[in-house]
C-alpha positions in Angstrom: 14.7 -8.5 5.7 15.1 -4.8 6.8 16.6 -4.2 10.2 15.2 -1.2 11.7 16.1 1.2 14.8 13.5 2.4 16.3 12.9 6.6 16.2 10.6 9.0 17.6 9.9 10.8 14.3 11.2 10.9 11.0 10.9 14.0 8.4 8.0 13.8 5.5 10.7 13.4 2.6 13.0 11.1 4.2 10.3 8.9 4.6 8.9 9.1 1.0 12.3 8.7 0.0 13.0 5.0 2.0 9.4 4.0 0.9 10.4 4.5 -2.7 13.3 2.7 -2.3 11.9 -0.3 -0.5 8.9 -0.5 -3.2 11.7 -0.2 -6.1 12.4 -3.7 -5.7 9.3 -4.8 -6.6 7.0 -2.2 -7.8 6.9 0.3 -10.7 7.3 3.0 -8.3 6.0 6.7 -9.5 6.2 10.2 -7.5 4.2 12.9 -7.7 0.9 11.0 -9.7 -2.6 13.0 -9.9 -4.9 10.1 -10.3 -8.9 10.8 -9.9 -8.3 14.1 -9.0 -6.4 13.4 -6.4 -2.9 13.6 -6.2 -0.8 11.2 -4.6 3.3 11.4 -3.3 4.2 8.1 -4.1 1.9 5.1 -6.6 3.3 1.6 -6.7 2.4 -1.1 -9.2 3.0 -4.6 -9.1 1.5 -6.8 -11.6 2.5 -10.8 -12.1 0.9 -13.5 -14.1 2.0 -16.7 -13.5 1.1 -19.6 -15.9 1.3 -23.2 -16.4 2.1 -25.2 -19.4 1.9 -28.5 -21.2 4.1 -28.7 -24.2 3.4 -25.3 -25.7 0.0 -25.0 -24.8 -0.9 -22.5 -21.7 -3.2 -25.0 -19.4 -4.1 -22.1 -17.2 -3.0 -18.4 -16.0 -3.6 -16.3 -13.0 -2.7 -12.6 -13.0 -2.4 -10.7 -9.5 -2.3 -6.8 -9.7 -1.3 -4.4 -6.2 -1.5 -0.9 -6.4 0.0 1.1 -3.6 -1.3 4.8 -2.9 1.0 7.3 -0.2 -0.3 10.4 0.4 0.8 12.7 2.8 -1.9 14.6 5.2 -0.9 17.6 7.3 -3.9 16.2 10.0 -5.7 13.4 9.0 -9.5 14.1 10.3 -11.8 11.4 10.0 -13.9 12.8 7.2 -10.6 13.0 5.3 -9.9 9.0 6.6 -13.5 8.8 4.8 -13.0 10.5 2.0 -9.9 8.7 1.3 -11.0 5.2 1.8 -13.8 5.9 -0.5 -11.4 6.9 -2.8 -9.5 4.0 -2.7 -12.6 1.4 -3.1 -13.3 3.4 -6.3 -9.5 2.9 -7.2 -10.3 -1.0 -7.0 -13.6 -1.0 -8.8 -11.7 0.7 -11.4 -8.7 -1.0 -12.0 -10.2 -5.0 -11.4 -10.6 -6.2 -14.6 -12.3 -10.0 -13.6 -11.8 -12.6 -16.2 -10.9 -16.4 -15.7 -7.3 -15.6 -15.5 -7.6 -12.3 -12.4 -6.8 -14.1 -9.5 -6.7 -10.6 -7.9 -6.5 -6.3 -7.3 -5.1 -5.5 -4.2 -5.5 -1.5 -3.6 -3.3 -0.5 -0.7 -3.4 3.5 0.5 -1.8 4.3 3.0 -1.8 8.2 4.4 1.1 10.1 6.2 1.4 12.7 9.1 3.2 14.3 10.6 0.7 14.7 14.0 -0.9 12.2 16.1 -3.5 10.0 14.4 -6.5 10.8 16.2 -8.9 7.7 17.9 -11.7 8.4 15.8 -9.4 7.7 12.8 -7.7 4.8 14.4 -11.6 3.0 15.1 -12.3 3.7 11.4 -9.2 2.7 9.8 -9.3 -0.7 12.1 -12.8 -1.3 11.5 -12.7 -0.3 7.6 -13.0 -3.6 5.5 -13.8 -3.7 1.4 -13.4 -7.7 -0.3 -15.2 -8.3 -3.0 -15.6 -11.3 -4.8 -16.2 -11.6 -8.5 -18.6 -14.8 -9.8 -18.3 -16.2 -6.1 -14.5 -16.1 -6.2 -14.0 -17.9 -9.8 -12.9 -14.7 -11.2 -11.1 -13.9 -8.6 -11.4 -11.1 -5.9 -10.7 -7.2 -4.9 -9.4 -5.8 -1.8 -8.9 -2.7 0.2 -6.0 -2.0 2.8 -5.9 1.2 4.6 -3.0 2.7 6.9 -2.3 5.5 8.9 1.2 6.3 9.3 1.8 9.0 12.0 5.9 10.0 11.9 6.0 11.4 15.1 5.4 8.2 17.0 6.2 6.1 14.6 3.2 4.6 15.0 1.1 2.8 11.9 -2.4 1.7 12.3 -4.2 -0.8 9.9 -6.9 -2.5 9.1 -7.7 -6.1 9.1 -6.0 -7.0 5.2 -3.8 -4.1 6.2 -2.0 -5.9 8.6 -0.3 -8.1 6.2 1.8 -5.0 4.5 2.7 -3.1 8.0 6.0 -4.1 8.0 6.3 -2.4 4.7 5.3 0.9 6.5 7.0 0.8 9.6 8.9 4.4 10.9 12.4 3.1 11.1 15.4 4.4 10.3 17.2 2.8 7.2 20.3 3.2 6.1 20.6 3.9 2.0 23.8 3.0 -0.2 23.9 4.1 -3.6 20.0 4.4 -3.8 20.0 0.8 -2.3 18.6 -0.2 1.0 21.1 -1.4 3.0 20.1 -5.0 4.5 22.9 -4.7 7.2 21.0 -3.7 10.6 21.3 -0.3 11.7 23.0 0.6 14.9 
């Protein structure tokens, strides 16, 4: 677990920089990615299959996929909260590939600024919700989380499967050894 000290705001790169290091554990971690046109500061990929076995023989298989889109807004206006949300449920359309063994695609986007999130945006991002299910569940499902991360407060806002990964987002200060997170608290 990450210990965190609280801060009133944190700079754009510094930010991008602990995100990438925190997803490096776990995720193929990319900067600077153009994907649908769009370009994004930091993609994360996470893909596990889990299987098991009798003898030699596979019995069964389940493979989860998370994708994590950061992109950084200089105000984030609620037709751009639209615009991006939209973007991300075509993200998830694109990349679920349902078969017996897709348990699940899990699209998370989250977008950065550096100036209050607006209330507008916050109702939208709170309310926003995209699950679909493929042959009622037996070929497993798709998701959507959205975040707005505003680095002056500190604040991050989610939506309802959001709220699972904010921890992951949080506007802390970390401390970083040798391109490692440091899992000593921060004084």
């Amino acid at each position: 677990m990450l210990y965190y000290k609280p801060v009133k705001a944190m700079d754009k790169e510094q930010y991008l920089r602990v995100l990438e290091k925190k997803h490096a554990l776990y995720f193929d971690v990319f900067r600077d990615r153009r994907i649908g046109g769009e370009f994004f500061d930091i993609v994360a990929e996470f893909h596990a299959r889990t299987e098991r076995h009798l003898l030699t023989m596979v019995m069964d298989a389940y493979e989860a996929h998370e994708y994590r889109m950061i992109k950084y807004y200089d105000k984030f206006s609620l037709e751009e909260t639209e615009r991006f949300a939209q973007l991300l449920v075509g993200e998830a359309h694109r990349r679920a590939r349902p078969n017996e063994e897709h348990m699940c695609t899990i699209v998370t986007g989250a977008a950065i600024s550096e100036t209050p999130i607006e209330e507008d945006v916050k109702r939208f991002v709170k309310k926003f919700k995209h699950v679909k299910y493929h042959a009622f569940g037996l070929r497993g499902w798709q998701e959507v989380r959205l975040l707005a991360v505003d680095l002056s407060t500190g604040s991050v806002v989610a939506n309802g499967r959001g709220r699972q990964v904010v921890d992951d987002f949080k506007v802390g200060e970390a401390t970083v050894y040798n391109g490692n997170i440091s899992k000593r608290e921060v004084e």
